[in-house]
C-alpha positions in Angstrom: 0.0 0.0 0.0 1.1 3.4 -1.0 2.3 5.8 1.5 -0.6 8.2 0.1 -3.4 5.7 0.4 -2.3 5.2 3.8 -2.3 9.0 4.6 -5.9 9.0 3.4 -7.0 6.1 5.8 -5.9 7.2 9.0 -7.2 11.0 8.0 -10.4 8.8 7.6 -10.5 6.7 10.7 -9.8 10.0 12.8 -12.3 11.9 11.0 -14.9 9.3 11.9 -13.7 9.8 15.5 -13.9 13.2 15.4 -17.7 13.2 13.9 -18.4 10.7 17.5 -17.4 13.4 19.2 -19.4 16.1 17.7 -20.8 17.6 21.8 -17.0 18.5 22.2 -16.1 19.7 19.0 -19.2 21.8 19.2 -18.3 23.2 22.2 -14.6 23.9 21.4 -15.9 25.9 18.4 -18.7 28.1 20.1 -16.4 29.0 23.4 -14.4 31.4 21.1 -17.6 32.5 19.1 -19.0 33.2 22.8 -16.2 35.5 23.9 -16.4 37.1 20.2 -20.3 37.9 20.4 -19.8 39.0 24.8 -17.3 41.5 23.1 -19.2 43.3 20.8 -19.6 46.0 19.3 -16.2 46.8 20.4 -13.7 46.7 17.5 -11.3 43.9 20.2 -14.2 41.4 19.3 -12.7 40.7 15.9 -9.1 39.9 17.9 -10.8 37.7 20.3 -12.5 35.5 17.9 -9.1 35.6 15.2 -7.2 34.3 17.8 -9.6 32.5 19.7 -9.9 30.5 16.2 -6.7 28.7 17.2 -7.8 27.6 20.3 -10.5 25.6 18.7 -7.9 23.9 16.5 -5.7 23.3 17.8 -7.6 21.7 20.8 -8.9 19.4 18.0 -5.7 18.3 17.2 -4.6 18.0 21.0 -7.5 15.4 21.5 -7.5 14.2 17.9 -3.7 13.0 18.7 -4.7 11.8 22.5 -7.3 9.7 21.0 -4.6 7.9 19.1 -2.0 7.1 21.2 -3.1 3.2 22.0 -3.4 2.3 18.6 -0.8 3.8 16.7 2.3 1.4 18.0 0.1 -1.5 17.1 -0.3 0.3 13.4 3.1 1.0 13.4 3.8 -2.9 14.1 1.4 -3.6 10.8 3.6 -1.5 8.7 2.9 2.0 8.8 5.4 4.6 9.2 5.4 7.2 11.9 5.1 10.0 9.8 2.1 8.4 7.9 -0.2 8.6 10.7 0.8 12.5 11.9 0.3 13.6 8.2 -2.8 11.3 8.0 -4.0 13.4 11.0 -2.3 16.5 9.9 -4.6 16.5 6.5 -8.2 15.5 8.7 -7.0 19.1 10.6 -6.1 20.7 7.7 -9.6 20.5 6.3 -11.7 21.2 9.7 -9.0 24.6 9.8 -10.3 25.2 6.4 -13.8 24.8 7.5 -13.9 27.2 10.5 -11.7 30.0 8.6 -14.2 30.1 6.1 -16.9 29.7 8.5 -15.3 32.6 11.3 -14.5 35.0 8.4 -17.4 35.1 6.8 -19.2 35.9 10.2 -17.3 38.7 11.2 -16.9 40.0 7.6 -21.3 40.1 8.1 -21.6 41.6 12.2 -18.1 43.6 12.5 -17.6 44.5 9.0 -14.0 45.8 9.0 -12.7 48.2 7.1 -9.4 45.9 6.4 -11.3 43.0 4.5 -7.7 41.5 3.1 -6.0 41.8 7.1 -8.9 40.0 8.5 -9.0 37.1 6.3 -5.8 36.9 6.2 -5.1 37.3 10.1 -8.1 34.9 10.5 -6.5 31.9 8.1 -2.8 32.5 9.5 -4.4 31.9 13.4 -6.0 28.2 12.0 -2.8 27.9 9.9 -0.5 28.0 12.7 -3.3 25.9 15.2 -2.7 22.9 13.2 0.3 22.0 14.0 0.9 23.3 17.1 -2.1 21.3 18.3 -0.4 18.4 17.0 2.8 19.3 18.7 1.0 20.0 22.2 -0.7 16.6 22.0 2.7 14.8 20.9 4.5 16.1 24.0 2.3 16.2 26.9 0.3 12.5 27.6 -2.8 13.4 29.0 -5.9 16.0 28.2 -5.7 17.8 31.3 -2.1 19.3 30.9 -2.5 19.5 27.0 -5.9 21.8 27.3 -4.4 23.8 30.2 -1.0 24.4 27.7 -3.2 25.4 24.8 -5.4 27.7 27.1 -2.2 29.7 28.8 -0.7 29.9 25.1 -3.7 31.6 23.5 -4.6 33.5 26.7 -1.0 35.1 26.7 -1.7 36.1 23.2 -4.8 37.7 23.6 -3.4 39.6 27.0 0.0 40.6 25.8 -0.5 44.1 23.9 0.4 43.9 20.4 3.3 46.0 20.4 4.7 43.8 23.2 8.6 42.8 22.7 7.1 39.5 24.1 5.2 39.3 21.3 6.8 38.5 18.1 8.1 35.0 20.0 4.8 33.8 20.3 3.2 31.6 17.6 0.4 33.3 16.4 2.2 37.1 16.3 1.7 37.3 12.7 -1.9 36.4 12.9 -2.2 38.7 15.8 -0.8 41.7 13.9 -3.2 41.3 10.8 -6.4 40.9 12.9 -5.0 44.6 15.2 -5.3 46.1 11.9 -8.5 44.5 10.7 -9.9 46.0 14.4 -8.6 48.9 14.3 -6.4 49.0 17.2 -5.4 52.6 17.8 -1.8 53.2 18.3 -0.7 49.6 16.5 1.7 50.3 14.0 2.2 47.0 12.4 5.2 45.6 10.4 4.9 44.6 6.9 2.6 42.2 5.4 5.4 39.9 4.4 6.7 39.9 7.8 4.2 39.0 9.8 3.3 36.0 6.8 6.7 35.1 7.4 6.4 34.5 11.0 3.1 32.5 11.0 5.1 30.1 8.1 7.8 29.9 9.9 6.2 28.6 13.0 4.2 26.6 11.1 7.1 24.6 10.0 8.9 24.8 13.0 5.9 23.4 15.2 5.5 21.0 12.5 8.9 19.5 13.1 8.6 19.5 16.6 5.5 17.5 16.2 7.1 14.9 14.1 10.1 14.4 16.1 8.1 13.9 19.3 5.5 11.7 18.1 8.1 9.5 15.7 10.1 9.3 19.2 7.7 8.2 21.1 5.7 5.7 18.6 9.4 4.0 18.1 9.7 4.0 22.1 7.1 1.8 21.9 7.4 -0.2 19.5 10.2 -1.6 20.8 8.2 -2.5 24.1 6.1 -4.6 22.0 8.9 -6.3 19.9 9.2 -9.9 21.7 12.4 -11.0 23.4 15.3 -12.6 21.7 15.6 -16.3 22.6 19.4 -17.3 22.7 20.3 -20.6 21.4 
């Protein structure tokens, strides 16, 4: 079996996971629409919901990875690879990010209607851009819900407390998406940097989270693997 085809399965079998859970996902996605609608008509509603955008994400892909962690060394055992099952799970996220940027745009392009069209959309798809994989890498790191959801919560809270002109800020993941949506608010006294840097920093995060998330979860699948491989039997 192809390497492709096997991608497509195990984006399958979690997306059939994910659809079982549909009471959590539903609440992961209307918690950053909540704070969104509390907020308005204040302009700070459109940063709240950009940002809260990667919370529901990537706490997708925190449980999405959780769920898997009994099975994978026993898939791993019948032949897949590794990095099959995170891009497997990093194409099922991919396509729910899509979903919900299209989804959260097109709502606050209709009740906020900013003045920055192109900054919003753009600050909106970097925030579910850079979710992905950091979800991923959250989940491949920490072993249990509890310290994964807490992690994901103190990440995006420091993002949505730390003022956007912060020094602090330009080392945290979603700074570029944070800078766009500022704009799209209009923020007074945020003087943003150019478009191309702030893209830059969302793709480079990007890469670097997904990295990290490869690393760890190849590391750890191998780990045990080798619990499972049986004893050698000396003649």
């Amino acid at each position: 079996m192809s390497s492709a085809r096997r991608i497509v399965i195990i984006a399958g079998m979690q997306g059939r996971d994910l659809v079982r859970r549909y009471v959590a996902i539903a609440l992961m996605v209307v918690l950053p629409l909540a704070f969104y609608f509390a907020l308005l008509p204040s302009h700070y509603a459109l940063l709240v919901g950009g940002i809260g955008l990667a919370w529901s994400v990537s706490a997708v892909g925190l449980f999405v990875v959780l769920a898997s962690r009994e099975t994978d060394p026993r898939l791993v055992l019948a032949g897949y690879r590794p990095w099959e099952l995170l891009a497997g799970r990093w194409l099922l996220l991919e396509g729910v990010a899509a979903i919900l940027i299209g989804a959260f745009a097109l709502l606050f392009l209709a009740i906020s209607r900013p003045t920055a069209t192109g900054e919003l959309v753009l600050g909106v798809s970097l925030s579910g851009i850079v979710a992905v994989p950091l979800g991923l890498a959250i989940g491949s790191l920490l072993p249990r819900e509890l310290e994964g959801t807490l992690a994901i919560i103190a990440l995006v809270g420091i993002e949505l407390t730390l003022p956007t002109d912060s020094s602090v800020a330009p080392f945290l993941p979603l700074y570029g998406s944070q800078q766009f949506l500022a704009v799209a608010a209009g923020l007074h006294g945020v003087t943003p940097p150019p478009a191309p840097v702030s893209v830059s920093y969302a793709l480079a995060y990007t890469a670097a989270l997904t990295l990290l998330a490869t690393l760890l979860w190849t590391m750890r699948v191998r780990v045990k693997r080798s619990l499972h491989r049986p004893p050698s039997v000396r003649p």
